[in-house]
C-alpha positions as CSV (number, residue, x, y, z in Angstrom):
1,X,86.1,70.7,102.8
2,X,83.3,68.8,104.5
3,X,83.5,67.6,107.8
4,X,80.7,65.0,109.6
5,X,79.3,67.3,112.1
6,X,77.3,66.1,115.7
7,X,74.3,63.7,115.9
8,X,72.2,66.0,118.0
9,X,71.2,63.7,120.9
10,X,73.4,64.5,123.7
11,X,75.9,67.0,124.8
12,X,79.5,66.6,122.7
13,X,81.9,64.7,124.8
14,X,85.8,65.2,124.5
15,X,86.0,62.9,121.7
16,X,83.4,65.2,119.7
17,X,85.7,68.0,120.7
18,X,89.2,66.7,118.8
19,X,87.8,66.7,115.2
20,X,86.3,70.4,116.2
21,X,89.6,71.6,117.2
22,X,91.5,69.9,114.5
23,X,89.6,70.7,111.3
24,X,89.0,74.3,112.6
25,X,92.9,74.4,112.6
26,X,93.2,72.7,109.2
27,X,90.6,75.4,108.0
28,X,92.7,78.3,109.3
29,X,95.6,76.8,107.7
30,X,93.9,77.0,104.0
31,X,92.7,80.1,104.8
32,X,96.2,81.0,105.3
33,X,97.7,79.5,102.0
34,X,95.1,80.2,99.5
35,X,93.1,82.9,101.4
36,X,89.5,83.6,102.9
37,X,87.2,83.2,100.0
38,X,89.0,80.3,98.8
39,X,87.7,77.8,101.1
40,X,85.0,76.3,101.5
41,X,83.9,74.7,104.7
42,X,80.9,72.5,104.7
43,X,80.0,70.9,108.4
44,X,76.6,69.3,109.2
45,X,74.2,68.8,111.6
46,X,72.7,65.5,112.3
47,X,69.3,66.3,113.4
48,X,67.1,63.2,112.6
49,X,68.4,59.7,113.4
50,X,67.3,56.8,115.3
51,X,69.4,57.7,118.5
52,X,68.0,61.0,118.4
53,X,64.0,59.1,118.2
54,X,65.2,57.6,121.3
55,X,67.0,60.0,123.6
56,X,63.6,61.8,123.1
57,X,61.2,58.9,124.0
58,X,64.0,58.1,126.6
59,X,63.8,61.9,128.2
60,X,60.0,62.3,127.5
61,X,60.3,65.2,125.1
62,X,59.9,66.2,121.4
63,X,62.8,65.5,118.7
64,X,62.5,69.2,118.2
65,X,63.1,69.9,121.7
66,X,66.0,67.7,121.9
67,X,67.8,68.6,118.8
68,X,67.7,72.4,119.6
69,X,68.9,71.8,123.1
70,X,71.9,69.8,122.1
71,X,72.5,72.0,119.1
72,X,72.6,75.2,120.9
73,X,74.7,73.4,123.5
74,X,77.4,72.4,120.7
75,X,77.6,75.5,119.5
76,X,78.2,77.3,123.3
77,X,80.8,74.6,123.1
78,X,82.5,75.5,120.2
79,X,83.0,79.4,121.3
80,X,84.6,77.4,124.8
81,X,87.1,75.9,122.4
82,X,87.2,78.7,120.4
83,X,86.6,77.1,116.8
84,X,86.0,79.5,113.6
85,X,82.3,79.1,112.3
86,X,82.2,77.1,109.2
87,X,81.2,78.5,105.9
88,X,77.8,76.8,105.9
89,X,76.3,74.4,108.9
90,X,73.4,72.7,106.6
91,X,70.7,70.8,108.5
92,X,69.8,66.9,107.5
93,X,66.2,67.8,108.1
94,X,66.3,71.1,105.9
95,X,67.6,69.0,103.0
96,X,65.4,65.8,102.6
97,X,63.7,66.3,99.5
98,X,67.7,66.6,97.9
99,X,68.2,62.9,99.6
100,X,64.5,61.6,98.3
101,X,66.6,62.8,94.8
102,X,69.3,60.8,95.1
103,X,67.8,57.8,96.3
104,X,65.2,58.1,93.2
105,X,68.6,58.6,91.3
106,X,70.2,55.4,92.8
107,X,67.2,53.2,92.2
108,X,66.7,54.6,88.6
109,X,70.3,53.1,88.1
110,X,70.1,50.2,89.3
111,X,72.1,50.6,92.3
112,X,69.1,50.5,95.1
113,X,66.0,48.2,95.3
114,X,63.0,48.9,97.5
115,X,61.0,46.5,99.6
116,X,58.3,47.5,101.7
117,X,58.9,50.8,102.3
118,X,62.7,50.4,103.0
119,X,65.0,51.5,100.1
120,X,68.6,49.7,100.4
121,X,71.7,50.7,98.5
122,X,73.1,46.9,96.4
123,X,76.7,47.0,98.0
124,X,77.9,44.5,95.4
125,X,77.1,46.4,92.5
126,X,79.6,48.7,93.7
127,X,83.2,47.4,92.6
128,X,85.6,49.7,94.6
129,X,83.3,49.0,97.8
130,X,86.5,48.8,101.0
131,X,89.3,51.2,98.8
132,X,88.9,54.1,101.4
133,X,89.2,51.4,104.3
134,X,91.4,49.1,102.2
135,X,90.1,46.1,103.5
136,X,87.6,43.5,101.8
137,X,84.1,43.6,101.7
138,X,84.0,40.2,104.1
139,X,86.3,41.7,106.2
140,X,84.8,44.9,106.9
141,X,81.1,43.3,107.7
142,X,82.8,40.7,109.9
143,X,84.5,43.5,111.8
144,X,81.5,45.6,112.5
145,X,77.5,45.5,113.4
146,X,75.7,44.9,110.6
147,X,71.7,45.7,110.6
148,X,69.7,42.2,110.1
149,X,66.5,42.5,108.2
150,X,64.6,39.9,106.1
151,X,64.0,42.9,103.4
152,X,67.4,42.7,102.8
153,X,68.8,40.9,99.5
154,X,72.4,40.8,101.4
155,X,73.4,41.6,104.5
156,X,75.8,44.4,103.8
157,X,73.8,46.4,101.8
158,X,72.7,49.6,104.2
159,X,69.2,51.3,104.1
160,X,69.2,54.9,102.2
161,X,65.1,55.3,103.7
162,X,63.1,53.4,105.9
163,X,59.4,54.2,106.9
164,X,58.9,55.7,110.7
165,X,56.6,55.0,113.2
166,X,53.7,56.5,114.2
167,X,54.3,59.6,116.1
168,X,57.9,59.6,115.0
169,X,59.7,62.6,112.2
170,X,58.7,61.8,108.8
171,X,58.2,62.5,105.8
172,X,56.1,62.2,102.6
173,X,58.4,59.9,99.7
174,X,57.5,57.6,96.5
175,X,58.3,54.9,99.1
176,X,55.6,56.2,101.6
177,X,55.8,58.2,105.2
178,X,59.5,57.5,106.5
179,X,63.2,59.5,106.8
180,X,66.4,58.9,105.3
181,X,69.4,56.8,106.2
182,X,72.0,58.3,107.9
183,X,74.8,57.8,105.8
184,X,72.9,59.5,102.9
185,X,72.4,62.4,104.6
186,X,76.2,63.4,104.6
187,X,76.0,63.1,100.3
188,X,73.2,64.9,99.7
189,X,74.5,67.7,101.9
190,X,78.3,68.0,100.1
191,X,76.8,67.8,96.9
192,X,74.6,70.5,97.5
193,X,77.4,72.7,99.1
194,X,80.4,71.5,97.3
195,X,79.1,69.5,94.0
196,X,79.8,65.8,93.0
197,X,83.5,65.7,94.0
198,X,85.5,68.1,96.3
199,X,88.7,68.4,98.2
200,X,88.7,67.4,101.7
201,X,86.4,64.7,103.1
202,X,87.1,64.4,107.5
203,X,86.0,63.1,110.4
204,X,87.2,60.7,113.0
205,X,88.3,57.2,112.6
206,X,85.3,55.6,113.7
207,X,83.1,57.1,110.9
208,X,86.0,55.2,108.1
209,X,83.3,52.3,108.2
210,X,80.9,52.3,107.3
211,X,79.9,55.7,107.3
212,X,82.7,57.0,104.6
213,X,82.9,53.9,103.0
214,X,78.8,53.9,102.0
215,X,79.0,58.0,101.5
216,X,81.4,57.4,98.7
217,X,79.6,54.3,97.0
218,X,75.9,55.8,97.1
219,X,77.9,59.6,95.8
220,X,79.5,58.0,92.8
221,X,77.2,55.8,92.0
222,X,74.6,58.3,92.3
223,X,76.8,61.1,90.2
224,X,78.8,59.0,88.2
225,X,82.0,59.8,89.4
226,X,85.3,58.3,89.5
227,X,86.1,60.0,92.5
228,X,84.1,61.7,95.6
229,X,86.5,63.5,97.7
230,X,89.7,63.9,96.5
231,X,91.6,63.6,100.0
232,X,90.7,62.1,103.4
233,X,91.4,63.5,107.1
234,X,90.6,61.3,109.9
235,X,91.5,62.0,113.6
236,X,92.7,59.3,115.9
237,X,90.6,58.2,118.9
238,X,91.1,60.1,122.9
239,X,91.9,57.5,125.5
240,X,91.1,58.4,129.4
241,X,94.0,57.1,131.3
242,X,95.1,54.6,129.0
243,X,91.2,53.2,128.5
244,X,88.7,53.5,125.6
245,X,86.2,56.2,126.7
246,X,82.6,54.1,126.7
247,X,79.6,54.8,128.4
248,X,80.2,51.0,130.1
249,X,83.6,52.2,131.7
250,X,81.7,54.9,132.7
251,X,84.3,57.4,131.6
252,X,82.8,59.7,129.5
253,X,83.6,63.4,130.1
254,X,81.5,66.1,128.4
255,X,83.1,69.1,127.2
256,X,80.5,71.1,128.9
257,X,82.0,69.4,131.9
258,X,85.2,71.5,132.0
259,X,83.1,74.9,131.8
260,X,83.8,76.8,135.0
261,X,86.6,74.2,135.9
262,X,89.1,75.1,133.3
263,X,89.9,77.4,130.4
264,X,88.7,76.4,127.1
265,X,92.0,76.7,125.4
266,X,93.7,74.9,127.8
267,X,91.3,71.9,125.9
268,X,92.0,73.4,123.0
269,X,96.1,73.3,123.6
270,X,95.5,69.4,125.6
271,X,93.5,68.5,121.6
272,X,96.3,70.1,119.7
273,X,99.3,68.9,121.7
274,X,99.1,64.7,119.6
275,X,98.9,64.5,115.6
276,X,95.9,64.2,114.6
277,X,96.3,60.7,113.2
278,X,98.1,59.4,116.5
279,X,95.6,58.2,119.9
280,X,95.6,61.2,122.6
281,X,95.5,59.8,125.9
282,X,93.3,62.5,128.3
283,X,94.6,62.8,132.0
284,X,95.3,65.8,134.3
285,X,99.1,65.4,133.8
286,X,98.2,66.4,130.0
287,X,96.0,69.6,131.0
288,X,98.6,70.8,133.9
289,X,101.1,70.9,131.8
290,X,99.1,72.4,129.4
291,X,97.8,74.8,132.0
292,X,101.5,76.2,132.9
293,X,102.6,76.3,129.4
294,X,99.9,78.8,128.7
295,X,100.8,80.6,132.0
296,X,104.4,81.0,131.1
297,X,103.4,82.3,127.6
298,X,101.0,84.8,129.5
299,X,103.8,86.5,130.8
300,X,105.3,88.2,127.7
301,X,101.7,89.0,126.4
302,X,100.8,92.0,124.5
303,X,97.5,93.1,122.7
304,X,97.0,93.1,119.1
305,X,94.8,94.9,117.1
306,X,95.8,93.6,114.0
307,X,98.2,90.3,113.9
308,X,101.9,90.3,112.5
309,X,103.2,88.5,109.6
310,X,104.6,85.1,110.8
311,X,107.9,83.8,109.7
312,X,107.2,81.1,106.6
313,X,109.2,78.8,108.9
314,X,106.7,78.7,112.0
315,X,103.8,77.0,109.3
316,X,105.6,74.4,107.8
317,X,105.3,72.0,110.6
318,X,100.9,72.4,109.7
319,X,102.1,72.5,105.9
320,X,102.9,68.4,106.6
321,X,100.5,66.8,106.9
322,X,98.7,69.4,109.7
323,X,101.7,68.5,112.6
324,X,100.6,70.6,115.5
325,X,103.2,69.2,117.9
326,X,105.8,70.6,115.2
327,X,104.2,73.9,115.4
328,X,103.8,73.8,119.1
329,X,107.9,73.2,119.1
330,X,107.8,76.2,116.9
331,X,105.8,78.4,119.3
332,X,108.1,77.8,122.7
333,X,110.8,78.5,120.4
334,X,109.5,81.7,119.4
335,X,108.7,82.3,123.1
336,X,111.9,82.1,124.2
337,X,113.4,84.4,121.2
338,X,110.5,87.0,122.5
339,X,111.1,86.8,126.5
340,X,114.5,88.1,125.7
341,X,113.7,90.1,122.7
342,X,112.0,93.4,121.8
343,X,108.2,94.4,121.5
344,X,108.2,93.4,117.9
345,X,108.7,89.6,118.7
346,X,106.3,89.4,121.6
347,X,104.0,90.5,118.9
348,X,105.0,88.0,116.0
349,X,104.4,85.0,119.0
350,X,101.5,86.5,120.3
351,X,100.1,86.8,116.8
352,X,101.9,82.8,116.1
353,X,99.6,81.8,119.3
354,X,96.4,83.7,118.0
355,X,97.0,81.6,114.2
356,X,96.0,78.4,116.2
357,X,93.3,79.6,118.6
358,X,95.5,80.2,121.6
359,X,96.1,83.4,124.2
360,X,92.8,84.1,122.4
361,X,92.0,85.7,125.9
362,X,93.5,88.9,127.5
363,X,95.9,88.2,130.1
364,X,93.4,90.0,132.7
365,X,90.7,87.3,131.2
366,X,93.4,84.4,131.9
367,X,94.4,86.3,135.5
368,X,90.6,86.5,136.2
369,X,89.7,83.4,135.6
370,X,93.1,81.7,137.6
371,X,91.7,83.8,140.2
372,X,88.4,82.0,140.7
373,X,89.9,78.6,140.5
374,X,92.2,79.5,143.2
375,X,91.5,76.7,146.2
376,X,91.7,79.5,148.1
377,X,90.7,83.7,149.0
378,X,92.6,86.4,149.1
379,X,92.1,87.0,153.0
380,X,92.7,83.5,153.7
381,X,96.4,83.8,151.4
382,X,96.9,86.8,153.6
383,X,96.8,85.2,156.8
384,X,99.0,82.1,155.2
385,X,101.8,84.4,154.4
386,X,101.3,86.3,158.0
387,X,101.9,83.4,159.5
388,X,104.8,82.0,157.2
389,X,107.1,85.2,158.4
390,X,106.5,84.4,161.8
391,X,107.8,81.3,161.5
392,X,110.9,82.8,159.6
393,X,111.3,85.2,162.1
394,X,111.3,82.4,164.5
395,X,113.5,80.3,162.3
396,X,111.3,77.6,161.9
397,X,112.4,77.0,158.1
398,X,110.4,73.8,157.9
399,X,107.1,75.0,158.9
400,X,107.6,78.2,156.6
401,X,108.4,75.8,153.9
402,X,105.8,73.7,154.7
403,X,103.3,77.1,154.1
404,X,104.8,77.8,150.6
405,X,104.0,74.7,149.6
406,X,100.9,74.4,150.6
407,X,100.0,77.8,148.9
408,X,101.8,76.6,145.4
409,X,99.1,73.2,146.0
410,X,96.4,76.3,145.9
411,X,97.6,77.9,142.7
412,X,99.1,80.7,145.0
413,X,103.0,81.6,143.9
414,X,105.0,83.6,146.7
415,X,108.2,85.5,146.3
416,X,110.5,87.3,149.0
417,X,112.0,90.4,148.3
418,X,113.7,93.4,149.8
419,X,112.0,92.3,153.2
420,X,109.0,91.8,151.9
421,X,106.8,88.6,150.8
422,X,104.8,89.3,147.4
423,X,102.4,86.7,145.9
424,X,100.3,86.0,142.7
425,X,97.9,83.0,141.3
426,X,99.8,81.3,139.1
């Protein structure tokens, strides 16, 4: 499996986060069928590319300083969201002299021409150019932002290396100092990793064109294959309220945003809670009730030190087509089977929770942290709850109600009991 990893020029925002969370289920998931050795997952980091040039001319500081930054921040960011490491995480700028090889091998086949430094992949010598998108070749290019350059012999055809600028990253080709396209980065780095045709190609719908589309003409062409990846995996987009997340609606919400604020596999549960193919629309509505579902699970929780076998029935909702709302429906039916049930079946949910990355926490991790989001201190839910049974004792019902309430606003939950008022983040 190879999945288009981050362009390392600023910190992964929510949308970076769904393909994360989604492939690092699909990779548990053929883990679980076919077993640990048996797969193979392949996802890359984009570390030269024209945005990252500019973020670093933009922020007055070195490529290199940039792309370790933002890499070291995606990775705290994956532990947050508590995503499995892949089985290799290859570099674009530890591979270049395999992509300066396949470009040699595209032009010695006819498929690219070089002018002036700038080596360009000939679209139109590619016949099954638009299959993955399933759209026309006139279609796609009037549907998207095509680069303009006079060294161009059409305007579709997309550059495989173009020469930098001084005191930009390059690197020493037959076609002079430059770096290589991006979209030949990704084929260079499967092939290495996974050969000339392999499973699972993914990524999210935005990268279907041209990104996949050019991967799969300059691969075949390059290999001479009938096929590159043999199945495709593309996540739908996250809306914010019902609106496209764009740095012009000024909407954008970083994942590193939610650190401190809220438990990463509360994101985790929000990302997993749509199919993967379907849009996710992000609002707090989504993360509270994601948030008490979590809660309510804590309650039965148990540590494992070793997970239990998991009824055949709870994976076949992932075995179609990688539903995660199916298995969700799954998991509060095991919950409610292991409220009422013995030790055993708290541990087959716990251990049904732990499959997809969730209750990954102890529940004195979860209590902790509810703690510290609290809107309010201990001393201060004290003196609330002191003045609540006056006003019982005075039968002022209202105002006493008026108290819980406003506690239950501050994450506080109170119960009476034999005379006595007990409380508890919740």
């Amino acid at each position: 499996m190879y999945v288009c990893g981050p362009t390392v020029y600023d910190d992964p925002h929510i949308g970076n986060a769904r393909p994360l969370v989604i492939f690092d289920i699909l990779f548990r998931v053929l883990k679980c069928k076919y077993g640990n050795k048996s797969v193979n997952y392949i996802r890359n980091i984009t570390d030269i590319d024209d945005k990252i040039i500019q973020a670093s001319q933009d922020q007055k500081i070195s490529v290199s300083e940039i792309t370790k930054k933002i890499t070291k921040n995606f990775h705290d960011d994956c532990i947050f969201l508590n995503c499995q490491k892949p089985t290799e995480e290859p570099k674009a700028t530890e591979n270049i002299n395999l992509m300066i090889d396949m470009i040699s091998q595209l032009l010695d086949k006819n498929f690219a021409y070089e002018k002036t430094g700038h080596v360009y992949f000939e679209v139109n010598k590619f016949k099954d150019y638009g299959n993955l998108s399933n759209k026309k070749l006139e279609d796609l290019i009037a549907g998207s932002r095509v680069e303009v350059s006079e060294n161009k012999k059409n305007p579709e055809d997309f550059v495989l290396w173009k020469p930098s600028n001084e005191n930009e990253p390059s690197w020493k080709s037959p076609w002079g100092q430059g770096r290589p396209g991006w979209h030949l980065e990704c084929s260079a780095m499967s092939k290495k990793f996974l050969g000339n045709e392999f499973d699972i190609h993914g990524g999210g719908i935005d990268l279907l064109f041209p990104h996949h589309e050019n991967e799969i003409a300059q691969s075949r062409c390059a290999n001479d294959t009938k096929v590159f990846a043999n199945y495709w995996v593309h996540n739908a987009f996250i809306t914010i309220s019902n609106e496209k997340m764009a740095k012009s609606q000024g909407n954008i919400l970083k994942i590193n945003d939610f650190k401190g604020k809220v438990s990463g596999q509360i994101l985790r549960f929000a990302l997993m809670s749509a199919h993967y193919k379907q849009p996710l629309d992000w609002n707090d509505k989504l993360l509270n009730e994601c948030k008490n579902t979590i809660d309510k699970w804590y309650q039965i929780y148990l540590s494992l030190k070793t997970p239990l076998k998991i009824p055949h029935e709870m994976f076949l909702p992932l075995y179609d087509d990688l539903n995660t709302p199916g298995y969700i429906s799954n998991l509060h039916n095991l919950f409610d089977k292991a409220k009422n049930g013995n030790e055993n079946d708290k541990k087959i949910f716990i251990s049904a929770c732990n499959f997809v990355g969730l209750l990954n926490e102890t529940k004195d991790q979860w209590l902790e942290f509810k703690k510290k989001k609290a809107l309010i201190s201990e001393q201060d839910i004290i003196k609330e709850i002191n003045l609540r049974n006056k006003a019982r004792e005075n039968k002022d019902y209202k105002e006493a109600d008026r108290i819980r309430n406003e506690l239950l606003d501050k994450g506080v939950l109170i119960e009476d009991k034999d005379a006595k008022t007990f409380w508890k983040f919740r």
